[in-house]
C-alpha positions as CSV (number, residue, x, y, z in Angstrom):
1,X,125.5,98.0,107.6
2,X,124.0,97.3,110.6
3,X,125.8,100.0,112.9
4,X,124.0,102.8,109.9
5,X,120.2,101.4,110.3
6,X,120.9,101.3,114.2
7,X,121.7,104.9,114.1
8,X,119.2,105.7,111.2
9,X,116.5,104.2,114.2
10,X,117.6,105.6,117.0
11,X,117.8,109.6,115.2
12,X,113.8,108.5,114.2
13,X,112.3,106.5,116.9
14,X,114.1,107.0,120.2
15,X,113.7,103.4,120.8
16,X,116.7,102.2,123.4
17,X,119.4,100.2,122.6
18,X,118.4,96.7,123.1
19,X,115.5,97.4,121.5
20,X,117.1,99.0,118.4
21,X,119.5,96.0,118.7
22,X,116.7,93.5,118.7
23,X,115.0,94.7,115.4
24,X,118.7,95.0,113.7
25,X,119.2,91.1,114.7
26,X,116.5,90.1,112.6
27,X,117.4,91.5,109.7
28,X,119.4,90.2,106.4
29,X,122.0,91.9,105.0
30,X,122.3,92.1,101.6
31,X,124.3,93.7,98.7
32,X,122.3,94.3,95.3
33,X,124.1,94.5,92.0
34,X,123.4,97.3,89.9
35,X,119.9,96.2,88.0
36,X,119.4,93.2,90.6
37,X,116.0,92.7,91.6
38,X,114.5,91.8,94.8
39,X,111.3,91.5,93.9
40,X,110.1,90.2,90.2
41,X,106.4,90.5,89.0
42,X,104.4,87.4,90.2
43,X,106.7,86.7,93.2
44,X,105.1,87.2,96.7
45,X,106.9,90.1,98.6
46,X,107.9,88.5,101.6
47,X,110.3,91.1,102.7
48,X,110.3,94.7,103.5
49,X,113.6,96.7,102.7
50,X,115.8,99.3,104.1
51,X,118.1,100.6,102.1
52,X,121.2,101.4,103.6
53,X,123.3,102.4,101.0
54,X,122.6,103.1,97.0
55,X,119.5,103.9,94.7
56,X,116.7,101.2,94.3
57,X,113.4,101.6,92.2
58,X,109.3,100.2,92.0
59,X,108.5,99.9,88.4
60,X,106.3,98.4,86.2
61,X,107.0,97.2,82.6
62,X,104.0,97.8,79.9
63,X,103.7,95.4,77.0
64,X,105.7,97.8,75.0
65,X,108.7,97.9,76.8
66,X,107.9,101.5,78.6
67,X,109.2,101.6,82.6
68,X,106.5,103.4,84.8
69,X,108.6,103.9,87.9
70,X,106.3,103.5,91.2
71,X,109.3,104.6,93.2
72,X,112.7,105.6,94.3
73,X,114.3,104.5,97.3
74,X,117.5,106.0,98.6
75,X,119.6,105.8,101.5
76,X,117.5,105.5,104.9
77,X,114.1,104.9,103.5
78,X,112.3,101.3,103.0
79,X,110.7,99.7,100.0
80,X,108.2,96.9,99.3
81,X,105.4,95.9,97.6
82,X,102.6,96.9,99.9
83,X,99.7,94.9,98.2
84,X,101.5,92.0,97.9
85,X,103.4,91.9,101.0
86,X,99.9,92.3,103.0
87,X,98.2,90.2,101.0
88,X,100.5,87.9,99.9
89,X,99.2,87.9,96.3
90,X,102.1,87.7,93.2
91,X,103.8,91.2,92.8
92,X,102.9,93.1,89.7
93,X,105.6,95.1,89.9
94,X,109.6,94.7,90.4
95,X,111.9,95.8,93.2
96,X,115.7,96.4,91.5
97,X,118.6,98.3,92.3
98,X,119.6,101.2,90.1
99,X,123.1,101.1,91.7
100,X,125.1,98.8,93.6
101,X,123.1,98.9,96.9
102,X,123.6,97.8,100.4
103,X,120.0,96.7,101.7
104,X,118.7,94.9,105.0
105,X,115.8,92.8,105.1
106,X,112.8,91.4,107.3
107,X,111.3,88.7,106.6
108,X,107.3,89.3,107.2
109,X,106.9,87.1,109.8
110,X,110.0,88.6,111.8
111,X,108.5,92.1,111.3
112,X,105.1,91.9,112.5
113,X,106.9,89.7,115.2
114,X,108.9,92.8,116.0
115,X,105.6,95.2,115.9
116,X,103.4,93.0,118.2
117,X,106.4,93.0,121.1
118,X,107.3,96.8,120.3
119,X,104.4,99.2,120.6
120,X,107.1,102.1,120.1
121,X,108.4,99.7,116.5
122,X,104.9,99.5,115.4
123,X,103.9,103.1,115.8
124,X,107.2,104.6,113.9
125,X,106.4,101.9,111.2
126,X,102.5,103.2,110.9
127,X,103.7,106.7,111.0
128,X,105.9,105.8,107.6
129,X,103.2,104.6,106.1
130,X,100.7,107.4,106.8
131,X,103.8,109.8,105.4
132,X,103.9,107.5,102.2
133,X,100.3,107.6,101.6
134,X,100.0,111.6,101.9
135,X,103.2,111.7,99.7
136,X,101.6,109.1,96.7
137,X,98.5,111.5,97.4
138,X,99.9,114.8,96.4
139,X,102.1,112.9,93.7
140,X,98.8,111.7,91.8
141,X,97.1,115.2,92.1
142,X,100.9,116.6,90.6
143,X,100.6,114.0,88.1
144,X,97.2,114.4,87.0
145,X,97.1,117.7,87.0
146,X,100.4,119.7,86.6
147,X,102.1,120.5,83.6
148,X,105.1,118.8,82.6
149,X,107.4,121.1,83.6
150,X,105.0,121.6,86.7
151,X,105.8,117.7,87.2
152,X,109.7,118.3,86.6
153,X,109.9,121.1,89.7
154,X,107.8,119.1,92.1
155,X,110.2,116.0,91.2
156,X,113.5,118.5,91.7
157,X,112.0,120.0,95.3
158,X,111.3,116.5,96.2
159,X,114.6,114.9,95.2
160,X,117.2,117.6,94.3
161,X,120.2,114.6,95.0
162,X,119.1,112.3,93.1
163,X,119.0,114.4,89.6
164,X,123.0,113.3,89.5
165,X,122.2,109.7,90.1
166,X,119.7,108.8,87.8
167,X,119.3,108.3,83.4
168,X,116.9,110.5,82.1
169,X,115.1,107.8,81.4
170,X,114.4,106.7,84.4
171,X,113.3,110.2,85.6
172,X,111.1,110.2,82.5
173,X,109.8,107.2,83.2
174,X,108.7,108.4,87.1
175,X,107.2,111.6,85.6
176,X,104.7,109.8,83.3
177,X,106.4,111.4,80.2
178,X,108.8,110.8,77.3
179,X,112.4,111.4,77.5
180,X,112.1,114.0,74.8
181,X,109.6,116.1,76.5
182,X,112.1,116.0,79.5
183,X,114.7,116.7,77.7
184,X,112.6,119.8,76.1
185,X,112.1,121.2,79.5
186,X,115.2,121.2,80.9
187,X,116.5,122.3,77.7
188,X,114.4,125.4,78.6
189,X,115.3,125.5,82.4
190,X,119.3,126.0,81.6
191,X,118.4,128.9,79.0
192,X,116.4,130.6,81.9
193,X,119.2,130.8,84.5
């Protein structure tokens, strides 16, 4: 697990060795059953997460049962709950794994540790966060004001491999629409090619 985010770090960062070595020691290793959480609403998120293998997901569950889904997270990208993680407030939202999932985590006070002693660290960790906020950005504008099926090609472009992995459901349920409208549209997709 660890020999993957090593080389995961050193393809993004250029960081040397013993520095890349350093951040790996102070991780957790961690293997998530499919639908095990790592973060449940009202838990503080002390922990961020790189996922090193498998599919995990951000959601929030409404009254009625209905999944919004915040997030995916596939191999070589890192989840948490940012509010509560900075803040260090209760989650409102859980952290599971979709699949079986091989995960590494830092504990917060390792991680801004490693970003006070790495300059490098700490500006490869604020450039992933400046990339997640202009993603969410353009994902709101898509979800406020695209079509569905204007919502269904931005989600394909975005994340052609993961159409295999997940329920329609769940797709649905990171859309912001029903599984029938879904199903409607790519009902329609198939009889255009």
């Amino acid at each position: 697990m660890l020999a993957e985010f090593e080389h995961y770090l050193k393809a993004q960062t250029g960081l040397p060795e013993e520095t890349i070595r350093q951040v790996s020691s102070l991780a957790t290793k961690h293997t998530l059953r499919r639908q095990e959480p790592i973060l449940s609403p009202g838990q503080v998120c002390q922990h961020k997460a790189f996922i090193v293998k498998g599919l995990v997901r951000t959601f929030n569950l409404t009254a009625d049962g209905n999944e919004h889904i915040l997030q995916f997270s596939p191999e070589n990208t890192w989840t948490l709950d940012v509010e509560s993680y900075d803040k260090q407030v209760p989650s409102l939202v859980n952290i599971s794994a979709i699949e079986q999932s091989q995960v590494l985590l830092w504990h917060k006070t390792d991680f801004d540790a490693l970003l006070t002693a790495i300059p490098a660290f700490k500006q490869f960790s604020e450039r992933l966060i400046s990339r997640n906020i202009y993603y969410n950005r353009q994902r709101i504008l898509t979800i406020l004001g695209g079509t569905p099926e204007e919502k269904y090609e931005d989600f394909i472009r975005t994340f052609p491999t993961l159409l295999s992995r997940l329920p329609l459901h769940m797709i649905a349920g990171y859309l912001g629409m029903s599984v029938k409208t879904l199903t409607r549209i790519r009902h329609a997709q198939l009889q255009r090619s």
